[in-house]
C-alpha positions as CSV (number, residue, x, y, z in Angstrom):
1,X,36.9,-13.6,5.4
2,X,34.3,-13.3,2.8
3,X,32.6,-10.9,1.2
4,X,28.8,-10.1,0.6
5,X,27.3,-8.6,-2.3
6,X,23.7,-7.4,-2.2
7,X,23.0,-6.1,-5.6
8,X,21.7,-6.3,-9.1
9,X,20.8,-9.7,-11.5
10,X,20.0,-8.2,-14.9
11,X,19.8,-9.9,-19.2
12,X,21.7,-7.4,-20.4
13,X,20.5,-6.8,-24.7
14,X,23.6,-5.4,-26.4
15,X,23.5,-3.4,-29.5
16,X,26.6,-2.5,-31.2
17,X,25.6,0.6,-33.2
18,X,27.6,3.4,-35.8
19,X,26.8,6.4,-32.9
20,X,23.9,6.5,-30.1
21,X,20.6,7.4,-31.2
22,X,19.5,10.7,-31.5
23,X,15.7,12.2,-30.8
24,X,13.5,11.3,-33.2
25,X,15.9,8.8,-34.7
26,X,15.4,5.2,-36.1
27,X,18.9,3.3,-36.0
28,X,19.8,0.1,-37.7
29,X,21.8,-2.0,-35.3
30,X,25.2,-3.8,-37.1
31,X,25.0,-6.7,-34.4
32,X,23.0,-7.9,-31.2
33,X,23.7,-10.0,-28.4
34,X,22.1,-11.1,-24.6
35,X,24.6,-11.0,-22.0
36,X,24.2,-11.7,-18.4
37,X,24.8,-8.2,-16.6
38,X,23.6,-6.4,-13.9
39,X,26.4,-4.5,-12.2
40,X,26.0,-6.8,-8.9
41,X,26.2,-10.2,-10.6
42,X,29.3,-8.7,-12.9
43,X,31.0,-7.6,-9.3
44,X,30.6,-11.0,-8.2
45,X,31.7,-12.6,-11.2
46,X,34.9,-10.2,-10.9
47,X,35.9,-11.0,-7.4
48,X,35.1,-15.0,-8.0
49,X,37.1,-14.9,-10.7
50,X,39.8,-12.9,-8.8
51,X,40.3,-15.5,-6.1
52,X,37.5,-14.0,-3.3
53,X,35.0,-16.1,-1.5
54,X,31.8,-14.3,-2.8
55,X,28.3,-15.1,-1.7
56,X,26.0,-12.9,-3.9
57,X,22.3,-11.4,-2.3
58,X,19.9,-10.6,-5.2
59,X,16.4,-11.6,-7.2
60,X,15.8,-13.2,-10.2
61,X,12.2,-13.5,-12.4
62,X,11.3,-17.1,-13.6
63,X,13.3,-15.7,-16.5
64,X,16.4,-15.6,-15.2
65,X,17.5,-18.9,-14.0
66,X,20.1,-19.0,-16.4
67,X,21.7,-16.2,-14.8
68,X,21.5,-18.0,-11.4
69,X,23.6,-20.6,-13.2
70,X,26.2,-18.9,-14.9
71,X,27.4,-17.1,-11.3
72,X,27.1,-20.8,-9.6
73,X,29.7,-21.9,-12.8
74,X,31.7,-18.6,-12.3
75,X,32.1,-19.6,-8.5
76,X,29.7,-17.3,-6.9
77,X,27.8,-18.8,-3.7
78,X,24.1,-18.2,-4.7
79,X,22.4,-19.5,-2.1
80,X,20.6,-16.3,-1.3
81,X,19.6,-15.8,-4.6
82,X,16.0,-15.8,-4.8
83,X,13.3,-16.4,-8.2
84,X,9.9,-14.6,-8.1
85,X,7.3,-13.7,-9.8
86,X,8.5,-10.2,-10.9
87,X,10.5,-10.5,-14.1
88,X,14.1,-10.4,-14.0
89,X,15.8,-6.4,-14.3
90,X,17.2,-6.0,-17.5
91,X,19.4,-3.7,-19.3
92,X,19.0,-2.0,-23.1
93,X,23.2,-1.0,-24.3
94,X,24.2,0.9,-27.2
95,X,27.8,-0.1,-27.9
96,X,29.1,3.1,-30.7
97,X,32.5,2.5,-32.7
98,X,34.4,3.9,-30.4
99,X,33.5,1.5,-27.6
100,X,31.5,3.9,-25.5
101,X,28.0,2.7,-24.2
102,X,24.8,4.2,-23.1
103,X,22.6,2.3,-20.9
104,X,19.1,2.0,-20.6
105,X,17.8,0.0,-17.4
106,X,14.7,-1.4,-16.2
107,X,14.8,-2.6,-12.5
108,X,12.0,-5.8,-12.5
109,X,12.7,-8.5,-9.0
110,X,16.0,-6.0,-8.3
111,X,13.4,-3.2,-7.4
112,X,11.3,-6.2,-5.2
113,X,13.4,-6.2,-1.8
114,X,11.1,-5.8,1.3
115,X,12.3,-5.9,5.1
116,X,12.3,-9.4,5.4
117,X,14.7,-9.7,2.5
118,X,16.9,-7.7,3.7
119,X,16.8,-8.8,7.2
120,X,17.9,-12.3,5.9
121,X,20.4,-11.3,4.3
122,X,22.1,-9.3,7.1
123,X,21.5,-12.4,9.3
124,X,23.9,-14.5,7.3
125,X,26.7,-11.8,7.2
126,X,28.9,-12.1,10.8
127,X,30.6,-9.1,12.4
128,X,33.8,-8.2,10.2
129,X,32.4,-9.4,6.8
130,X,32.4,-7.0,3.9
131,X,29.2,-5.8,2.3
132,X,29.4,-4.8,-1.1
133,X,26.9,-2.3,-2.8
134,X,25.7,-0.6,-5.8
135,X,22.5,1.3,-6.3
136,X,20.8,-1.2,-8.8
137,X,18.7,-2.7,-5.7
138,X,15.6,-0.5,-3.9
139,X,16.4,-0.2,0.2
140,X,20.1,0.7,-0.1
141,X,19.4,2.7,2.9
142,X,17.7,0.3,5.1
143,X,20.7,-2.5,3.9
144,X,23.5,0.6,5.4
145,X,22.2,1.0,8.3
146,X,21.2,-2.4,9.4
147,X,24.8,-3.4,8.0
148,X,26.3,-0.5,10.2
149,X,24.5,-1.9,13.2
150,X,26.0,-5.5,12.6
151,X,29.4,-4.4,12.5
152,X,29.9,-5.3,8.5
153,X,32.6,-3.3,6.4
154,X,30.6,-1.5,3.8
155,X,32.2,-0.6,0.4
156,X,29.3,1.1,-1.7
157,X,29.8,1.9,-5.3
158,X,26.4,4.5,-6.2
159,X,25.5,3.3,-9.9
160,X,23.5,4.6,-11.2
161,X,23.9,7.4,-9.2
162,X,20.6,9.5,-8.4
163,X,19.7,12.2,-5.8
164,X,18.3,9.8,-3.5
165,X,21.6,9.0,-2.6
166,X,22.9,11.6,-0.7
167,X,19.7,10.8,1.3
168,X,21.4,7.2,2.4
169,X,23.5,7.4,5.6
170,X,26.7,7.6,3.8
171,X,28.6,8.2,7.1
172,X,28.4,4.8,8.1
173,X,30.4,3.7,4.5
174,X,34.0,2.6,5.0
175,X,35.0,2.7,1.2
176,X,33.6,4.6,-1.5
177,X,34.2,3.5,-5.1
178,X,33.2,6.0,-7.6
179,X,33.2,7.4,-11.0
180,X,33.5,11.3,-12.1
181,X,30.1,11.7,-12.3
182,X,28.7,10.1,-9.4
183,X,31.8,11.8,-7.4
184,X,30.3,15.3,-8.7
185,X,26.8,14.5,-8.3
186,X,27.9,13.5,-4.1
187,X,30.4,16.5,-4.1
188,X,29.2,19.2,-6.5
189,X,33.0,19.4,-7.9
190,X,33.7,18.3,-11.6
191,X,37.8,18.4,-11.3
192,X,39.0,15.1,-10.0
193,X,41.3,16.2,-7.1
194,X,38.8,18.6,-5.7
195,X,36.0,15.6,-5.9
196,X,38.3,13.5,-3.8
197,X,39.2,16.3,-1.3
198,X,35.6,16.9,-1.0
199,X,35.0,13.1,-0.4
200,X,37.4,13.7,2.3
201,X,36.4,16.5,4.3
202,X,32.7,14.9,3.9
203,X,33.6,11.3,5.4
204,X,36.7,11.5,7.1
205,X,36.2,8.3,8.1
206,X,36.0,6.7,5.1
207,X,38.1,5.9,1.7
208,X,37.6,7.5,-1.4
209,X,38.4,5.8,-4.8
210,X,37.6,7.7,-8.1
211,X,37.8,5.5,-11.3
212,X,38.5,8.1,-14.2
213,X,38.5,5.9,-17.3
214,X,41.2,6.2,-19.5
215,X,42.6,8.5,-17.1
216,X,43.5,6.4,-14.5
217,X,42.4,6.9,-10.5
218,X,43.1,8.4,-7.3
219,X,43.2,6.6,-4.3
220,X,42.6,8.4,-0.7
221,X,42.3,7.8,2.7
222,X,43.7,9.7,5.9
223,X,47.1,8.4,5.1
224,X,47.7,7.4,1.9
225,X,46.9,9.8,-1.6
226,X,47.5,7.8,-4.6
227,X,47.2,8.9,-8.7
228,X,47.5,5.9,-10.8
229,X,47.1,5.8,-14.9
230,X,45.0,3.7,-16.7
231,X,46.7,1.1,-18.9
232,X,46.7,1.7,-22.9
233,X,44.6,-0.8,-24.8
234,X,42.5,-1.0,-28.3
235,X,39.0,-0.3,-26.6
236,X,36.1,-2.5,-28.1
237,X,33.8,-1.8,-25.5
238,X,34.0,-0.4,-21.8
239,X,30.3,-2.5,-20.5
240,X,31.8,-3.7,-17.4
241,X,35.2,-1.8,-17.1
242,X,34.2,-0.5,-13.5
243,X,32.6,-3.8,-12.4
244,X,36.0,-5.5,-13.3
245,X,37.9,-3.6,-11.5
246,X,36.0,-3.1,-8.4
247,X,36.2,-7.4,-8.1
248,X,39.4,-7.5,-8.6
249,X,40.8,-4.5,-6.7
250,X,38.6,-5.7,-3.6
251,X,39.9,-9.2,-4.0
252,X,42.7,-7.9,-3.1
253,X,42.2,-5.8,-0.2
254,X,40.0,-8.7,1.5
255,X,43.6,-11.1,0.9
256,X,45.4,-8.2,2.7
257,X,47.6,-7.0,0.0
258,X,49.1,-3.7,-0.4
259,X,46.4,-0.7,-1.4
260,X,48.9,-0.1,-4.6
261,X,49.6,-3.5,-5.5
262,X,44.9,-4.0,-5.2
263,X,44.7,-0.7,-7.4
264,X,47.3,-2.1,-10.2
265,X,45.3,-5.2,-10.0
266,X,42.3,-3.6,-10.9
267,X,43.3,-1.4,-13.6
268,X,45.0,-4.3,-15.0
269,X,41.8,-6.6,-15.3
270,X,40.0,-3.8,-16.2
271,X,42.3,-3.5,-19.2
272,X,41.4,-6.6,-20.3
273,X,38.3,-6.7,-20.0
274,X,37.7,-3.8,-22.3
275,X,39.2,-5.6,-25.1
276,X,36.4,-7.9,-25.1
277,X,32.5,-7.7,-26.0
278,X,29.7,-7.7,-23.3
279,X,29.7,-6.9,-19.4
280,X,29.7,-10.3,-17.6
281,X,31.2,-12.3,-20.2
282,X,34.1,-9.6,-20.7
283,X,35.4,-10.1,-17.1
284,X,39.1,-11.7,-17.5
285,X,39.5,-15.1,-14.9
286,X,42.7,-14.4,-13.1
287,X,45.2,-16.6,-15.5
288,X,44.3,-14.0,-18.3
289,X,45.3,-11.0,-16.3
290,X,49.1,-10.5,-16.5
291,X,50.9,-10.0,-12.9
């Protein structure tokens, strides 16, 4: 079984700063580095390096061939990759001294997707393949519901999330893979339990998983409710927490392993990876994340 990801290809610019910047404010950045990011290349990064068979959907500017490159090295199939003559989306990240960020992102070729596009992407996908999404890409909703219609399992994770979301046909989602604040903006609840109820009574049908940081994650679907803590580690920078352990955790659901055994998985990967500078570049291979 493999899994497809349409989504994002971005040059991430990293700025490691004292505290973000403030209105009005000029700030002097200690350091500076280019990363590959783009929360759909990092995903496939993840699960590659996680063991899945990952064939990633996306756009690139004549800029960005290096990025093409480094997921071909990281064991991504990128054969529906395509270069254009839109630039390549990129990313502006504060990284404070605590190791929180604040992004900035520009969308360039990931904005570019017309019918055709995502009509040849679809085509390649066969009945029982997993489609993974985020909402870096324009035509998420055209993508669901031709993805529906072809019998694909679709596991959507909404970053960034925006309005237009709830707009998408988010009934035809079979697992959802959020954070706090995209799981209020879809619910309109701010506590975590309450977001995950609400998930529930909204798509019965579907699974719920809310990432919480620090504080761990809760697992749900119409049998199982699981709470799981995050792992203590010396946080140097959280860029690409979530995108590690989406790969991972989905690695192992597509290998058929147990939902609690995928979820410690995740968080542990995701431990590691936030001891480490950069999105991309952060993501542990599966030899550095302890069993």
């Amino acid at each position: 079984m493999k899994i497809v990801n349409f989504g994002s290809i971005n040059i991430d610019h990293v700025y490691s700063v004292e505290h973000f910047v403030r209105p009005g404010e000029t700030l002097q950045s200690d350091d500076y580095h280019i990363f590959s990011g783009g929360k759909g290349a990092n995903q496939s990064i993840a699960l590659a390096y996680a063991g899945a068979k990952v064939l990633h959907a996306g756009k690139i500017g004549q800029d960005g061939s290096w990025l093409k490159q480094k997921l071909e090295k990281s064991g991504v199939d990128t054969r529906l990759i395509e270069s254009g003559a839109v630039p390549t989306g990129h990313a502006v990240i504060q990284v404070n001294a605590q190791g929180e960020n604040a992004i900035i992102i520009h969308g360039g070729a990931n904005q570019s997707f017309d019918n055709s596009d995502i009509q040849r992407v679809i085509d390649v996908c066969e009945e029982g393949n997993y489609l993974l999404l985020q909402n870096e890409i324009n035509g998420i909703d055209t993508i669901m519901t031709k993805a529906k219609d072809r019998g694909l399992h679709i596991v959507f994770n909404p970053a960034p999330v925006t309005k237009a979301v709830k707009d998408y046909p988010l009934e035809g989602v079979d697992t959802f893979i959020i954070n706090a604040v995209e799981g209020e903006m879809l619910t309109g609840e701010s506590d975590p339990q309450k977001i995950v109820q609400k998930m529930q009574r909204l798509y019965p049908d579907s699974k719920t998983l809310l990432t919480l940081g620090k504080n761990g994650l809760i697992y749900a679907d119409g049998d199982r409710y699981i709470s799981k803590k995050a792992l203590e580690v010396e946080t140097v920078d959280t860029t690409g927490a979530g995108d590690t352990f989406i790969g991972y955790f989905l690695a192992g659901v597509m290998r058929g392993d147990k939902i609690e055994e995928c979820l410690d998985m995740g968080l542990k990967a995701s431990a590691v990876c936030v001891t480490r500078h950069g999105a991309a570049d952060s993501i542990p291979k599966r030899e550095e994340v302890p069993n």
